[in-house]
C-alpha positions as CSV (number, residue, x, y, z in Angstrom):
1,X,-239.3,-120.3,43.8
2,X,-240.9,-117.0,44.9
3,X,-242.4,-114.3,43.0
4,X,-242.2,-110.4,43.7
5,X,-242.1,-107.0,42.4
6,X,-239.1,-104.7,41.5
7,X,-240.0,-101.1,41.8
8,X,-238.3,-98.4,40.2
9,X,-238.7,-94.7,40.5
10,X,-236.4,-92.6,38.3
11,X,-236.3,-88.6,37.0
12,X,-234.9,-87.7,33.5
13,X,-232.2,-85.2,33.6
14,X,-233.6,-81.5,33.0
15,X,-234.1,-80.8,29.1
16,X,-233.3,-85.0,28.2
17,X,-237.2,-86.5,28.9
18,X,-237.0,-87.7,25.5
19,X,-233.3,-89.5,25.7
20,X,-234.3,-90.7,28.9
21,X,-237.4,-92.5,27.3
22,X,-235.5,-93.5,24.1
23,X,-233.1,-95.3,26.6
24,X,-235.9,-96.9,28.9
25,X,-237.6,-98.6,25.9
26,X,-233.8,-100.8,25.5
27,X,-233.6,-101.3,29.1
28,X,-236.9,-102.7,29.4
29,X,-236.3,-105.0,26.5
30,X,-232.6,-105.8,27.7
31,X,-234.5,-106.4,31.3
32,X,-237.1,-109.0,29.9
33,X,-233.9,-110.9,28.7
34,X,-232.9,-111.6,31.9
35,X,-234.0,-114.8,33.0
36,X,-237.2,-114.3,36.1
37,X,-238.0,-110.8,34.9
38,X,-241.3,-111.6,33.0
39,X,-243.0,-108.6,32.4
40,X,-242.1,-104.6,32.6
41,X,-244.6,-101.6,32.8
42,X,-243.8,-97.7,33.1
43,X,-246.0,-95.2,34.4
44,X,-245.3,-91.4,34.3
45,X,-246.9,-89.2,37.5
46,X,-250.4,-87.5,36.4
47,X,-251.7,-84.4,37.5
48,X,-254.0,-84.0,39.7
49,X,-253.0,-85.8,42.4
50,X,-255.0,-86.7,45.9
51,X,-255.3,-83.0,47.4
52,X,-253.3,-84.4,50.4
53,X,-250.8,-86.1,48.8
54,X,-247.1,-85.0,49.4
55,X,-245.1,-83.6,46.4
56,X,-243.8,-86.6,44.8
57,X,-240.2,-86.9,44.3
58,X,-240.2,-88.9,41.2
59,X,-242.3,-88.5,38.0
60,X,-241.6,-92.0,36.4
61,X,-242.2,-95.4,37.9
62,X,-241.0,-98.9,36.2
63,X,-242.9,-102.4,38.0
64,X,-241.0,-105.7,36.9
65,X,-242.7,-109.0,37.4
66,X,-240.4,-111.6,39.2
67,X,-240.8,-115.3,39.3
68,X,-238.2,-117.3,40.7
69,X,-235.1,-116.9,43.6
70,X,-235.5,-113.0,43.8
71,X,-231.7,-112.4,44.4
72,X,-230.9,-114.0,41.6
73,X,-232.3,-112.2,39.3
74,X,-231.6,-108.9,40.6
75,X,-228.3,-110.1,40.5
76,X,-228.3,-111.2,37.6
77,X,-229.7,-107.7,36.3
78,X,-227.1,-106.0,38.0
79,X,-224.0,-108.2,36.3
80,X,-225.1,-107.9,33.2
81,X,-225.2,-103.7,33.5
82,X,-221.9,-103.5,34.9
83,X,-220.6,-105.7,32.8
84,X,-221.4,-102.9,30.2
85,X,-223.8,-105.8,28.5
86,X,-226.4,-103.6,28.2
87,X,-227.0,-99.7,26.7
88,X,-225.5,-97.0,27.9
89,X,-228.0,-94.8,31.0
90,X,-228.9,-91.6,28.6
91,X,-230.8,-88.6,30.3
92,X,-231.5,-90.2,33.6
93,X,-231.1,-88.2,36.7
94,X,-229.3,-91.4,39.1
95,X,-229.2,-89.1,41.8
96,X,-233.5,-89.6,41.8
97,X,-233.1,-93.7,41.2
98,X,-235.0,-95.5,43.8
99,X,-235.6,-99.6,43.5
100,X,-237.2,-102.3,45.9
101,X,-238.0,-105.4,45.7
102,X,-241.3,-106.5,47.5
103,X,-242.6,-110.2,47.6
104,X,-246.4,-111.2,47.9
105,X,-248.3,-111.6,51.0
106,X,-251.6,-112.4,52.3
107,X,-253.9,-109.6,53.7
108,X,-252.6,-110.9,56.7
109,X,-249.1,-110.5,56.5
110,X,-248.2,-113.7,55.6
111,X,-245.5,-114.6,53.1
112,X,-247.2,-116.6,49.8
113,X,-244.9,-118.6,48.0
């Protein structure tokens, strides 16, 4: 068993911000059903940023807690969307989707289990 950390960046589609948040808040809660994702949190990109930061690509950001064989849950996640199980995407840009999942290490670069 491993933990880690899905991250998602995403846009809404120009003029839909509010679909696109109407249809995060049933993802999220169709995403905690999956069995490993424990907890979900969404952040949205403030302003002002660091005066040397780039321009940021994406304004929303989703973390998801994983505990257990990573794969399998992403998996998992990713057979129950295409299986049409869970809501239809509504006002997000997919063209902007970016997701990664990143396991724990020590400050030292080692793996933690």
């Amino acid at each position: 068993m491993s933990k880690g950390l899905l991250v998602a960046f995403s846009n809404p589609l120009p003029g839909q911000e509010d679909a696109y948040n109407a249809w995060f808040g049933t993802l999220v809660k169709e995403a905690l059903a999956v069995p490993g994702i424990r907890t979900a949190q969404r952040y949205r990109l403030t302003s002002p940023q660091h005066p040397h930061a780039p321009p940021a690509d994406n304004r929303y950001l989703a973390l998801y807690d994983l505990d257990g064989d990573l794969m399998e849950i992403v998996g998992e996640a990713t057979r129950r969307r295409q299986a049409g199980e869970w809501a239809p995407r509504q006002g997000i840009d997919l063209s902007t989707v970016k997701e990664w999942v990143f396991e724990p290490i020590s400050h030292t670069g080692e793996r933690l289990s």
